[in-house]
N, C-alpha and C positions, 0 to 999 in steps of 0.2 A: 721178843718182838715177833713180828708175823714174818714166814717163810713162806708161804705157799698163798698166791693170789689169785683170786678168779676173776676174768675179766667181761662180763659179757659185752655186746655188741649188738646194737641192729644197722648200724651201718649210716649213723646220722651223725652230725658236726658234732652235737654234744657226746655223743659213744667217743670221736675220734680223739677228740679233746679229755675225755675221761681214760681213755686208753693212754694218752700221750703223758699224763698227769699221772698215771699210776704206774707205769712202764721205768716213770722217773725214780719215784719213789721204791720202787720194787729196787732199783738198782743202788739205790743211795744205801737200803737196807740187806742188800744181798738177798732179796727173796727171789721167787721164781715165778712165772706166771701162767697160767693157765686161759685163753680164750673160751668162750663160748657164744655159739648162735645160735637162736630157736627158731626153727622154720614153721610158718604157722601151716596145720596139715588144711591140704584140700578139702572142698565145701562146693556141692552145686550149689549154692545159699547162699549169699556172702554180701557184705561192703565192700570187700577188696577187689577192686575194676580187674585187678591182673590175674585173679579166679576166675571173673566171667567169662577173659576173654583167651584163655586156655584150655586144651584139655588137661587131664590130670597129667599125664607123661609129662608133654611138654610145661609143667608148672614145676613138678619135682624136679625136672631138669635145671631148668633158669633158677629156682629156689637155690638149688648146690651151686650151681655157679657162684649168685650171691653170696652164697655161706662164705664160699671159697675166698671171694676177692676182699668182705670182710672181714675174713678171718686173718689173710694176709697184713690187713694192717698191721694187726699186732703182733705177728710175726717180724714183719721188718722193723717197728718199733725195738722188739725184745731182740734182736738181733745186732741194732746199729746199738743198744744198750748192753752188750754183750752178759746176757743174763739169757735163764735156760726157761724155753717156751715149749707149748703143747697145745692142742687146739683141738677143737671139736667142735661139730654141733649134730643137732636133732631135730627131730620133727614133732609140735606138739602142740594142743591150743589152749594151752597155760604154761608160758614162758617161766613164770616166775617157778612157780613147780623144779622145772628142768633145771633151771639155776640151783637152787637151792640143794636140788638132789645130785647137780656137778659138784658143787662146792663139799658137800660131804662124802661123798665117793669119793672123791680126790683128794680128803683130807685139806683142802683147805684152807686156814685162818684167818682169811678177808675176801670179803667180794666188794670190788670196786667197781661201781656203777654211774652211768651219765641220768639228770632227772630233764625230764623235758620242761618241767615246771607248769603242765597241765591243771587248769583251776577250773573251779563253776561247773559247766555245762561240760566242757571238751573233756576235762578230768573225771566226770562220771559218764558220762558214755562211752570213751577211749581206755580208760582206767587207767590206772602207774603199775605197769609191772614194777617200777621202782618199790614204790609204796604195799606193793603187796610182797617182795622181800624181805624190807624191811621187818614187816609186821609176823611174818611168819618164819624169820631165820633165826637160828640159835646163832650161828656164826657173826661176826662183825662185820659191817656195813658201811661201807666210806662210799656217799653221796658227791657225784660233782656237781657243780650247775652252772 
């Protein structure tokens, strides 16, 4: 069975509920878990309003904050489930990438992920990091939605 789970995060209700769902399941099976957050890197460029309206300091700054308070979730998750956690994140602007190359650096045997259920229009201009996990991971793949 799987021992070693990755979790990533972005810090939205379905992440906290895929986290909460697999935190379970990690514990039912004795596995351990692993966080991760990918901080998207700075851009004078951007859709993101909270690039425009920073410099870079202060975005990398608030970015780690963020990582931080997300990554706590699943920290107190794996903790009140008394199962062994680890956490990290990065800085990148292809999420799915940095998952995939946590999940195998770490040895890994599942990455369990939240899907936002992105269709149509929102789904190709937003993309699924989900959907590009999937598509590109050797490792197993446990979708929530």
């Amino acid at each position: 069975m799987f021992r070693h789970i990755l979790l990533p995060t972005d810090g939205s209700a379905a992440s906290e509920n895929a986290i909460e769902q697999s935190v379970r399941f990690a514990g039912e099976i004795g596995a351990k878990v692993t966080g991760i957050y990918v901080i998207p890197k700075f851009h004078v460029i951007t859709t993101q309003t909270e690039m425009l309206e920073d410099t870079r300091e202060r975005y990398e700054k608030d970015s780690k904050e963020y990582a931080e308070k997300y990554l706590t979730v699943i920290e107190t998750a794996a903790r009140e489930a008394h199962i062994l956690c680890e956490t990290m994140y990065v800085s990148s602007d292809h999420p799915y990438e940095e998952i995939i190359k946590a999940a195998e650096e770490r040895q890994c045997d599942l990455v369990a992920m939240a899907s936002h259920g992105r269709r149509g229009m929102q789904g190709l201009l937003l993309g699924s990091e989900t959907q590009k996990v999937l598509t590109h991971c050797r490792i197993p793949v446990l979708v929530y939605r």
